[in-house]
C-alpha positions in Angstrom: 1.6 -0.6 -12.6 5.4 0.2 -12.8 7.0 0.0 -16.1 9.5 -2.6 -16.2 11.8 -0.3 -18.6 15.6 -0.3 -17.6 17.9 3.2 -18.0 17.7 3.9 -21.9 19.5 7.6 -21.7 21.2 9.5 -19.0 20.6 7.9 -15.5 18.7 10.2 -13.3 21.5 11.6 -11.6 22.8 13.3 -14.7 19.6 14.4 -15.9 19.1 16.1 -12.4 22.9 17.5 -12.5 22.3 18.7 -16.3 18.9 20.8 -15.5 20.3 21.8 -12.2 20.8 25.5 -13.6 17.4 25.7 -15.0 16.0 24.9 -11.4 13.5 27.0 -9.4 15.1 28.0 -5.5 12.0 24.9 -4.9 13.3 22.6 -7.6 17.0 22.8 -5.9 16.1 21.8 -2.4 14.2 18.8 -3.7 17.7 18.1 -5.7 20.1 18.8 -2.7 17.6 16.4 -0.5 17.6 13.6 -3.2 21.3 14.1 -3.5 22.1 14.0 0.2 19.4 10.6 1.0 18.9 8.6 -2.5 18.7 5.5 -0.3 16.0 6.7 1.8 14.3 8.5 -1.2 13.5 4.9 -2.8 11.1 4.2 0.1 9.6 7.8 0.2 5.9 8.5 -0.9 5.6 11.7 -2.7 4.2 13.2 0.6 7.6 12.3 2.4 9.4 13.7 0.2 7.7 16.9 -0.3 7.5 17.2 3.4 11.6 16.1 3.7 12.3 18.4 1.2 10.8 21.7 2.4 7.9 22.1 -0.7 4.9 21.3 -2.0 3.6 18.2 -3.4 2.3 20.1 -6.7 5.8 21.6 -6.6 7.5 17.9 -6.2 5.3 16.6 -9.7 6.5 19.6 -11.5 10.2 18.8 -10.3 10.3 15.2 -11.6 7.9 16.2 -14.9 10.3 19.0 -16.0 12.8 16.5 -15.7 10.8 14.3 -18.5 9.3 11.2 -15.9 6.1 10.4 -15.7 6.1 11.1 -12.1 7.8 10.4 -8.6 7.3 6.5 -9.0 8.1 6.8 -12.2 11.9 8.2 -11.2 11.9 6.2 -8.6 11.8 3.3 -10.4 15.0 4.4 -13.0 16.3 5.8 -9.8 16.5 2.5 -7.9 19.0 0.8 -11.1 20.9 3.4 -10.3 21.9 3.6 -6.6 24.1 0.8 -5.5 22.5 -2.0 -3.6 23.4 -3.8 -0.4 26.0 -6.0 -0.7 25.7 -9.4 0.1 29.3 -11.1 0.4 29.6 -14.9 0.4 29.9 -14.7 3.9 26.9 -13.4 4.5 23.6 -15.5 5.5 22.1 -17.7 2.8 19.3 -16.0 0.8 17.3 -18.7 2.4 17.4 -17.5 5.9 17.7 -13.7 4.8 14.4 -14.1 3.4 13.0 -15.7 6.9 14.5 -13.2 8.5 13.1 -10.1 6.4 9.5 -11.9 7.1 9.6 -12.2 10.7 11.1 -9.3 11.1 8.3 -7.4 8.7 5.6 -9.4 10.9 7.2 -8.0 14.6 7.6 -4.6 12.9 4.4 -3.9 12.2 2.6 -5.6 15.0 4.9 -2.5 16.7 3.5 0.0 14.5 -0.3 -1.4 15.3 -2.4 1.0 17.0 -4.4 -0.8 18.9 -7.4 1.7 19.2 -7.6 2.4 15.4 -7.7 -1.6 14.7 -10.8 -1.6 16.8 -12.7 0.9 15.1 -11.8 -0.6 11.9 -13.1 -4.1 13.1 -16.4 -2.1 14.4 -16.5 -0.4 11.2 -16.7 -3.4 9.2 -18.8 -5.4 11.8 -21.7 -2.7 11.7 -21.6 -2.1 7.8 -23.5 -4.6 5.1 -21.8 -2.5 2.7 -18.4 -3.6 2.8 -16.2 -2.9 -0.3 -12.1 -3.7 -0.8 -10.4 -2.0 -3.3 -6.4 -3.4 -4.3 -4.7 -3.1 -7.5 -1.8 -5.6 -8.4 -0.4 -7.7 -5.2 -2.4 -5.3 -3.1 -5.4 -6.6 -5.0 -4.4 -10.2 -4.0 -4.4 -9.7 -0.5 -8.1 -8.0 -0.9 -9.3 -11.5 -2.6 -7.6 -13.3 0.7 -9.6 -10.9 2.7 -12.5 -11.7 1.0 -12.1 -15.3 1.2 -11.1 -15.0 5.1 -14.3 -12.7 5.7 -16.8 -15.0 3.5 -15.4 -17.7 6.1 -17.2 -16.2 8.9 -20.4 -15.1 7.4 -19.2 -11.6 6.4 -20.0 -10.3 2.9 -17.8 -8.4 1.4 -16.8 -7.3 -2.5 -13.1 -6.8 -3.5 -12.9 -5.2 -6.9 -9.6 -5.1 -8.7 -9.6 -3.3 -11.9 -9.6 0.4 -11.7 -12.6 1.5 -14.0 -15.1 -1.2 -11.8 -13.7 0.7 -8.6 -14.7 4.0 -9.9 -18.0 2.7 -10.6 -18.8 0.7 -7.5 -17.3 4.4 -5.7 -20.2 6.3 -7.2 -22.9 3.9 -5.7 -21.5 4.6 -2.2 -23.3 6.2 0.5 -22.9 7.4 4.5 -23.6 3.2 5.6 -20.3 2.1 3.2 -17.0 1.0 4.1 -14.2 1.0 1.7 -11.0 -0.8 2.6 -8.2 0.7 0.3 -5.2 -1.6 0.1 -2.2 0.0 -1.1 1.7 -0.4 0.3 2.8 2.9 -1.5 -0.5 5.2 -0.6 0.6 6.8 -4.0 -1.7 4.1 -6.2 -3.4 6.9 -8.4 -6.3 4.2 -9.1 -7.0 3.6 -6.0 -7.0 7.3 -4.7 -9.3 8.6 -7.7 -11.7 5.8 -6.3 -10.9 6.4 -2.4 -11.7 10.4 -3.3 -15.0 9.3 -5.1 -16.3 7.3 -2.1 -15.1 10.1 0.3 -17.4 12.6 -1.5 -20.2 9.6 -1.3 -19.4 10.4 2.5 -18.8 6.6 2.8 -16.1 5.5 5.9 -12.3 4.4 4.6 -9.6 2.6 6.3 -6.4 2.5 4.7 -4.0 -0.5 4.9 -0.9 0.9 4.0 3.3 1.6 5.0 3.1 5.3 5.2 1.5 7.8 7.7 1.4 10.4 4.9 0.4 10.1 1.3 -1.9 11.0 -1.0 -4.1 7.6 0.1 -4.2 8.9 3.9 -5.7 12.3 3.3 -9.0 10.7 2.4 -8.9 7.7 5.2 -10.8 7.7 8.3 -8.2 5.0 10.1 -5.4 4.2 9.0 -3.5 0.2 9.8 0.0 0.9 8.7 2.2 -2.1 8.0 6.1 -1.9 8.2 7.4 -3.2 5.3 8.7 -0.8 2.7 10.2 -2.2 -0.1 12.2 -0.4 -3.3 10.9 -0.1 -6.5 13.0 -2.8 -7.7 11.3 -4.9 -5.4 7.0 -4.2 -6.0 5.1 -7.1 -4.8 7.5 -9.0 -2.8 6.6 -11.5 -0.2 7.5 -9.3 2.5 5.3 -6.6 1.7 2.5 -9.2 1.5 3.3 -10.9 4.3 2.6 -7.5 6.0 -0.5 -6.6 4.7 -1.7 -10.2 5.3 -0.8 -9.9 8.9 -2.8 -6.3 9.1 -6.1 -8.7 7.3 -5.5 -11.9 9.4 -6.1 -9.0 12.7 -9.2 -7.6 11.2 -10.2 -10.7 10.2 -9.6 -12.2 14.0 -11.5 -9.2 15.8 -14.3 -10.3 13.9 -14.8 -13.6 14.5 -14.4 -13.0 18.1 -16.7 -10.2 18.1 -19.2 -12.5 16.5 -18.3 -16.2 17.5 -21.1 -17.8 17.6 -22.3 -17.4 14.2 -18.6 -17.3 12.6 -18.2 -20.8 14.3 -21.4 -21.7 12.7 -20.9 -20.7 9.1 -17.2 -22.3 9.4 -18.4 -25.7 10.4 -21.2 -25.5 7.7 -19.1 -24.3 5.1 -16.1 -27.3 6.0 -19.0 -29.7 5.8 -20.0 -28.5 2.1 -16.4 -28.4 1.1 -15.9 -32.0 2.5 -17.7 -33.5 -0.4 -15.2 -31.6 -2.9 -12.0 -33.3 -1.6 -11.5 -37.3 -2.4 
């Protein structure tokens, strides 16, 4: 997870602007691109950037490591404190409808951004497979347990596993009839990636539910459901960016109880009948 530090020495900027004669011809274009779009950079992956910038991922790491952060998330996060965020005058809306706003407008977004082909084989995927295994960490981990609890609804099995050592280990027990559904808004999650990687090499099937096309999450996925919601670092976990992932599992979740109606209907009725007895 993020670490909640704030700016304890020079802000990012002047670190960048004091190492700029030590940089590589490489090192430079990643500093004249993060110069020229720090907005935009907050809601890059490290494959954006390294693709925005003209160099290679490997190259990107080194960049922000020489530069004494842990990584791009980690600069990103310092980074974030540092660039100036969106005003909001009194007369603008009240917080109250800006958040409404920012969660319709997340849920329209990435119903545009749904391929509607790729959501099919995903439900098909999941419908044919009695090995069905979600992995999240953090909020992403959150919406896997409402997947969970939406799929055991309808009859269908699934285990969501949210600490990072478990995932490795349920990874190695993978085979060709798995599915893994990787949850993860950045695609940069290294937890979940050194687990997606794992059940790739298991030669199980992985759909991705995620914001970006490219990051180090997609280069293992077999379909990826991208939502729309980007959000700063400042910002990890908000409602919006669960709002989107839950609209991305509520589909899924849909296709599947239509494909199989008759028995979801079943299981739903029996299951409100058992929970009756539970509620006074």
């Amino acid at each position: 997870m993020m670490d909640s530090r704030t700016i304890a020495g020079p802000k990012p900027s002047l670190l960048m602007e004091q190492h700029k004669h030590n940089f590589t011809k490489s090192e430079h274009k990643i500093y004249e691109y993060i110069l020229s779009n720090p907005n935009q950079v907050l809601y890059h992956s490290l494959t954006e950037l390294s693709e925005l910038s003209g160099v290679a991922e490997a190259t990107v790491l080194r960049f922000f490591r020489k530069l004494g952060f842990k990584g791009f998330q980690d600069f990103k996060f310092l980074f974030a404190q540092e660039v100036p965020a969106a005003d909001h005058s009194e007369n603008d809306e009240s917080f109250i409808y800006r958040i409404r706003n920012n969660i319709i407008q997340a849920v329209e977004d990435t119903s545009d951004v749904v391929d509607a082909e790729t959501l099919e084989k995903c439900i098909r995927a999941i419908n044919d497979s009695s090995d069905v295994v979600i992995f999240g960490i953090g909020s992403s981990g959150i919406a896997g347990l409402d997947m969970q609890n939406r799929l055991m609804r309808i009859g269908k099995h699934v285990s969501v596993i949210t600490d990072s050592h478990f995932q490795i280990m349920r990874a190695s027990s993978l085979n060709e009839n798995s599915v893994v559904i990787a949850i993860s808004l950045t695609g940069s999650t290294k937890d979940i990636i050194d687990a997606v990687k794992i059940a790739k090499e298991k030669n199980a099937a992985v759909i991705a539910l995620t914001t970006y096309v490219k990051s180090p999450l997609t280069k293992y996925a077999d379909h990826i459901l991208l939502s729309s919601a980007k959000e700063s670092p400042l910002d990890s976990g908000s409602l919006v960016s669960k709002i989107a992932q839950l609209y991305l599992i509520d589909l899924i979740c849909t296709g599947l109880t239509m494909n199989n109606f008759k028995n979801a209907e079943s299981v739903k009725r029996e299951i409100t009948e058992h929970i009756a007895s539970k509620l006074y």
